[in-house]
N, C-alpha and C positions, 0 to 999 in steps of 0.2 A: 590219398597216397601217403603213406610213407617214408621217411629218410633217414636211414642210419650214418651216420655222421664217424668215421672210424679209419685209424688209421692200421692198428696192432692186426698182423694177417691170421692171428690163433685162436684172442681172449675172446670171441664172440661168437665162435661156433657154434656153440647149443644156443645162443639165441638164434641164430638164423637157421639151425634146425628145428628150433618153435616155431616159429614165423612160418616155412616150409611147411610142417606137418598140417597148419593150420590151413595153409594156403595163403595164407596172407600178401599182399602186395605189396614191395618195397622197394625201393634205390636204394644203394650206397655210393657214399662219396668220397673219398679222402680228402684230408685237410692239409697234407702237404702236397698234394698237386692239385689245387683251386683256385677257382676265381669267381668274383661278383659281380656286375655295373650297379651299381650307386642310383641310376635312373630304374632301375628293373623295377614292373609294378608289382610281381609278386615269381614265388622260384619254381611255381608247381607242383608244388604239394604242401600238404596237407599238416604235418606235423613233424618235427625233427629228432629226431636223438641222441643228443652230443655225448660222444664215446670217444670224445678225444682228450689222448693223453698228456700231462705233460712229460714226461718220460720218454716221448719222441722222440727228443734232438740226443740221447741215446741211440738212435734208430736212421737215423742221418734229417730227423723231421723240424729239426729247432726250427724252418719258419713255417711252423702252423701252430705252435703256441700261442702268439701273439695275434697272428693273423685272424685265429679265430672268437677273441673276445671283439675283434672287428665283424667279424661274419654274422654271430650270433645278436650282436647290437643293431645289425643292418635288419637282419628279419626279425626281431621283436618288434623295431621300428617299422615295420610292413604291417605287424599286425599276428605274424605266423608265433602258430606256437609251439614252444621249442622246451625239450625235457632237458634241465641239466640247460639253464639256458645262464645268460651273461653275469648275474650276479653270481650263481652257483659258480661257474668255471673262474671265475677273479677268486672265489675263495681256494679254488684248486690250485690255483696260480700262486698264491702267496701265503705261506708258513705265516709269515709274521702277520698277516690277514687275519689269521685262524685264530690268533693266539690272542690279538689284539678283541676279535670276537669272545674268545671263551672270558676273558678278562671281564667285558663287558654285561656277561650273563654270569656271574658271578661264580664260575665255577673251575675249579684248579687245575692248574696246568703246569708241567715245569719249567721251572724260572730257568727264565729265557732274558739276552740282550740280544737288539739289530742291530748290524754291522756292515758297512759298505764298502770297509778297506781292511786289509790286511795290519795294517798301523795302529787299529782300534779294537784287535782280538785280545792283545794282552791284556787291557784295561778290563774290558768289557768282563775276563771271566775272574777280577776282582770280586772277592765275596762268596763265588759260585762254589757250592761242593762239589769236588771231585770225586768220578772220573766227569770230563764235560763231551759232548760233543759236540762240533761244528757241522752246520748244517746248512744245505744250500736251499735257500728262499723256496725256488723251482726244483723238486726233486722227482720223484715217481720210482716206484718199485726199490726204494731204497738208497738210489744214487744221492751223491755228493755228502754223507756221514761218514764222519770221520772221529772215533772217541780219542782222548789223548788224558791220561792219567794224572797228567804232572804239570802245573806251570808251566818248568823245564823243557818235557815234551811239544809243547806248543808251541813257545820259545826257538827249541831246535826247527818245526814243520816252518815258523814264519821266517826265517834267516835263510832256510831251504826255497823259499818261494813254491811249495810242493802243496798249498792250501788254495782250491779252486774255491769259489763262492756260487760255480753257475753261470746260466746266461743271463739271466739279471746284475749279475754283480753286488748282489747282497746274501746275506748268512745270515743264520741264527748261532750263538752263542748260547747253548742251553746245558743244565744238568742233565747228565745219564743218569736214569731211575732203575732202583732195583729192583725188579719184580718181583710181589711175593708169591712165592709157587711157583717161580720160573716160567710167568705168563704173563701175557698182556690177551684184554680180551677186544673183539673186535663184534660191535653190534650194526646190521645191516638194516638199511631201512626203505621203505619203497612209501611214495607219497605222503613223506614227510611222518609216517606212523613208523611204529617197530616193525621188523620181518623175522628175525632170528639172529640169535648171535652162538661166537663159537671163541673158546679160549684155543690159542696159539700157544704152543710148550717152547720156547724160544730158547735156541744154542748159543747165542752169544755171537755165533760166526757170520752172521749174516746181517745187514738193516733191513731184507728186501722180503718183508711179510705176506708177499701177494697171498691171499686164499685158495687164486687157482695151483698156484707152483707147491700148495704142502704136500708131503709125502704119503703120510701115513695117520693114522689113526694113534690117539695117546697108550691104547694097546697093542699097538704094533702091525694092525690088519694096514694093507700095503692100497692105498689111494688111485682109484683110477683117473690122471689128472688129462683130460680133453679139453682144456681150454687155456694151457701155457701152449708155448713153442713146443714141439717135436724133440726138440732134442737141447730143451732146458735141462740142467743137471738136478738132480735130486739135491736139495736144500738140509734134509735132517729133521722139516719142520714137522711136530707134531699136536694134532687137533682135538679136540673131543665139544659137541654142544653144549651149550651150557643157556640157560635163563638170568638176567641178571635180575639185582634188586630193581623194585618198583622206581624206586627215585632214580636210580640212573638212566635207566629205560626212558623216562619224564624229559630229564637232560639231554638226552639222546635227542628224542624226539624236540627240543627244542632248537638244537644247533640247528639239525637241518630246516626245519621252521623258517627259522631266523637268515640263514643263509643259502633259501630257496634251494635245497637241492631235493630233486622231487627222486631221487635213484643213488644213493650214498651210503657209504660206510664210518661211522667216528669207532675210534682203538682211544680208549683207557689201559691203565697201569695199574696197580695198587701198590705204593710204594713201600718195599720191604723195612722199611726202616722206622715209619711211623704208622701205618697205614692208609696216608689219605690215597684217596679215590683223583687220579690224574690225567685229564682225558689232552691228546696231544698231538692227534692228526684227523683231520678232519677230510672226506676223501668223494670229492664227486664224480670221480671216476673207480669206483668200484668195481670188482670180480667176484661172482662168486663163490662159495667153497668149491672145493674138488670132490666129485663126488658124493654131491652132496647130498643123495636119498638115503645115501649110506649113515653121511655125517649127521645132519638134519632131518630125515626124515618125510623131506619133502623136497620139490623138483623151483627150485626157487626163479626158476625161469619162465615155468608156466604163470605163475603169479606177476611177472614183469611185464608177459605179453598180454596177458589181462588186465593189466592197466594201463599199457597203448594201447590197446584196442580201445579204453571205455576211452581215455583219454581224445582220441581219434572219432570216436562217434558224433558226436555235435555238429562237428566239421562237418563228416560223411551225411546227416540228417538233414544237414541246413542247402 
């Protein structure tokens, strides 16, 4: 058996119309109304999903964030195994996780301090090119970024006390990168390999890049988006596929490697100013494009549930 593990009531529709079409068997669970015993020998089934966001407690979910690197720890320690499991979701969990990861694999990010009080921003963006943004640890779909131009500006936001951090209570202090070609690209990846990636044409007006919420096509053909909310506002975002170089592709595929995420999306930058190559979110709760035979060329779902299925077969055999 199956378990999808979810709280968002929208982003997962065409997955549980694959699963449907196929027949497949599943539960779903929510992570903000759960619970486990600690003595339980096993949960009953077979393999899990974890499709939980941190972008919840936007949602009224803040205690299933935490809750759940407890839940996913409990059945790993059973034995069950779990997609998008306890290490992957700690990287979900923490910007500064990410960052401190890409550091480690030696590959560029933009310079960034952590910060865990409002008293430690002004130092912190000592040195930093402006413009910077403030950024909350726990974020998802783009909450808690805030760019600020100027010293001065940030100055003004911290004397205001108008600079949340999140529910962790910590921030990143990073540069705002300027994209060259008014893009950041975003490469999808399923079982730790490549799957496809697609540049994002980005307005400036938004942080919140989801894949499922872009509008339209970089030629203007108008997206049919089935896996935001119903009545999300069009964003402006616009799309087109793309292939990236061989080496990033390499990177790509090593973040999630490295930080066990077997269902994930990493977003690079190219930054306009000198060109390096800046990768900056790392994302074990991924969406896919909207639309995406149109955008892609292929139905990226069906290749998800083909690898729960094979994933789930050993179990189903044994």
């Amino acid at each position: 058996m199956l378990a999808i593990y979810h709280e968002h009531p929208d982003w997962f529709k065409p997955l549980f119309a694959e699963l449907d079409k196929r027949g497949l068997a599943y539960q779903r669970f929510n992570p903000v109304q759960h619970q486990f015993a600690i003595d339980a020998p096993h949960p009953g089934f077979d393999l899990l999903f974890n499709r939980m966001s941190p972008s919840a407690y936007l949602r009224d979910g803040m205690q299933g964030v935490f809750y759940t690197l407890n839940y996913l720890k409990h059945l790993e320690t059973l034995g069950v195994r779990v997609i998008n499991g306890y290490k992957a979701f700690t990287y979900e969990t923490s910007k500064a996780l990410q960052l401190i990861l890409l550091q480690s694999l030696g590959l560029g990010y933009p310079k960034a301090r952590v910060v865990n009080h409002t008293s430690q921003l002004f130092t912190a963006a000592d040195g930093l090119r402006f413009p910077i943004v403030v950024k909350a640890n726990i974020g998802g779909s783009g909450a808690g970024i805030t760019r600020f131009n100027s010293l001065g500006a940030l100055q003004e936001a911290i004397d205001e006390g108008s600079i949340s951090f999140g529910i962790d209570h910590t921030a990143l202090v990073q540069e705002y990168i300027p994209g060259r070609g008014g893009c950041i690209t975003r490469v999808e990846t399923l079982g730790g390999k490549y799957l496809y990636a697609i540049r994002v044409y980005i307005t400036g007006d938004t942080f919140n890049l989801c894949p499922a919420d872009i509008c339209q096509t970089n030629d203007g053909k108008e997206l049919i988006r089935n896996a935001c909310a119903l009545d999300a506002p069009k964003n402006g975002l616009k799309v087109e596929a793309y292939t990236p170089p061989a080496n990033i592709i390499r990177a790509v595929e090593t973040i999630v490697q490295e930080s066990q995420i077997d269902v994930g999306g990493i977003e690079y930058i190219v930054d306009d100013r000198d060109g390096e190559v800046l990768y900056y979110d790392v994302n074990a709760l991924s969406n896919f494009v909207a639309d995406a035979v149109n955008v892609i060329g292929f139905n990226p779902h069906e290749k998800l549930v083909d690898f729960l299925e094979t994933a789930c077969m050993p179990r189903l055999v044994s």
